[in-house]
N, C-alpha and C positions, 0 to 999 in steps of 0.2 A: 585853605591857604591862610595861614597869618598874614599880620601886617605887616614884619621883616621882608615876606618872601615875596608878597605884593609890590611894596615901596623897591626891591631888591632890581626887579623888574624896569624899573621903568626907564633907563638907559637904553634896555633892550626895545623896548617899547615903543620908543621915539625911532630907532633904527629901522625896526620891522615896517612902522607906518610910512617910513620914507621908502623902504624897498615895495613895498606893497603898490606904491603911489607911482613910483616907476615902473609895472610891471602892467598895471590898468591903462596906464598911458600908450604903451606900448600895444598893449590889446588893440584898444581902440583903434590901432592905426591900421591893423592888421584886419580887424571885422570889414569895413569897406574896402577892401583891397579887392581888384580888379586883376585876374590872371588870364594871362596870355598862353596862346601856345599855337602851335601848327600842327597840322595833319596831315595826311597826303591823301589823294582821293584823282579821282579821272571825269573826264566830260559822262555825261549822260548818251552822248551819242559817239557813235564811230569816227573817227578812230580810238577814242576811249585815250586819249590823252593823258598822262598824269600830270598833276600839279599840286602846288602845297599851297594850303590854306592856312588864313590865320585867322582863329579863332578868339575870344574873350568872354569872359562871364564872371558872376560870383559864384564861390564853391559852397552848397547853400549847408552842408554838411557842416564844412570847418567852420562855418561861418557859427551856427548854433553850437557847436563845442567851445568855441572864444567866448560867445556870449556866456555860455551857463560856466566857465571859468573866471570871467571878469565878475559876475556875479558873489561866485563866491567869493574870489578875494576883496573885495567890495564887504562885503558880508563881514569877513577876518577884520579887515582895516578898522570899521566902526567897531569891533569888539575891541580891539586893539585903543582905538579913542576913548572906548567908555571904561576900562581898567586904568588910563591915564587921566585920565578925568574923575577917577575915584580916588586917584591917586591923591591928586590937588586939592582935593574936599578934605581929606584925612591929613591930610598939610594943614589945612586952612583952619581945621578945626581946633589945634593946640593954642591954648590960650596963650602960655609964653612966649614968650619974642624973642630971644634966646635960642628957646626950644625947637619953635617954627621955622630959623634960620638956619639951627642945624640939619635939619629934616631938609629943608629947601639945598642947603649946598652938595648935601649927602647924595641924596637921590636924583634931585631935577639939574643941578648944577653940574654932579659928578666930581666932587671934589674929593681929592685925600682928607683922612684926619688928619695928618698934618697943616696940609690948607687949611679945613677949617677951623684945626685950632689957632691959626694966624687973624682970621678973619674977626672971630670973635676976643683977640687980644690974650690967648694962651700960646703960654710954651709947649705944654704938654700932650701928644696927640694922642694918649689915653682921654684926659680931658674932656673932649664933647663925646666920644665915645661909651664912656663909660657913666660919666656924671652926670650928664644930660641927655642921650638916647637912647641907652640901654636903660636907666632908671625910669624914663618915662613908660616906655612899652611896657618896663616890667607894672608899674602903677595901670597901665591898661588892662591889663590881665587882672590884678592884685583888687582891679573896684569891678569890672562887668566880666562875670567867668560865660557870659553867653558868647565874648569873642570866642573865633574858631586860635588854638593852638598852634 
């Protein structure tokens, strides 16, 4: 994966960790849950009466399914952190200011080129597009060909 499709990402990125984060919350409520229900059943002795019972327990089955599901999206979420957290370093690393703040509104802000060409005092929303972030990445490729394509 390039850095286009990487940085392309991270809108997505933010949304998935927040549904992720909703869905563990939700486990969690559900692994201690306590289920009810009634039976029917009769005395032990004669006349053999019937009556309904109310019973309660953990279902220890569902219970280990929720766990080893919370687990893994647990598991997704921190991958999901640590591709957003690469994200911010490859941000962080562009020495210009300019350059950095295009990256930053692009991706982490989500803004139109039109916005950011307002931001940084252009008309033209070719502009950061083209003259500042498409020349940069192409200068990433153009000095280290060990990046992935």
């Amino acid at each position: 994966m390039n850095y286009k499709e990487l940085l392309q990402q991270y809108t997505d990125l933010q949304a998935e960790i927040r549904d992720l984060e909703k869905r563990i919350k939700k486990l969690e409520a559900q692994v201690d849950r306590i289920e009810h229900d009634s039976v029917r059943g009769s005395h032990s002795e004669f006349p053999y009466t019937q009556r309904q019972f109310h019973i309660q327990g953990v279902n220890v089955k569902k219970q280990k399914r929720l766990k080893r599901l919370k687990k893994l999206l647990t598991k997704r979420k921190d991958t999901c952190e640590e591709l957003k957290l690469q994200i911010e370093e490859f941000i962080d690393t562009i020495p210009d200011s300019r350059t950095r703040r295009v990256f930053q509104y692009r991706y982490i802000d989500g803004l139109s080129w039109l916005q950011i060409a307002r931001k940084i005092g252009k008309h033209d929303e070719s502009y950061p597009r083209k003259v500042i972030h498409d020349k940069y990445l192409e200068g990433i490729f153009d000095h280290n060909p060990k990046n992935p394509k």
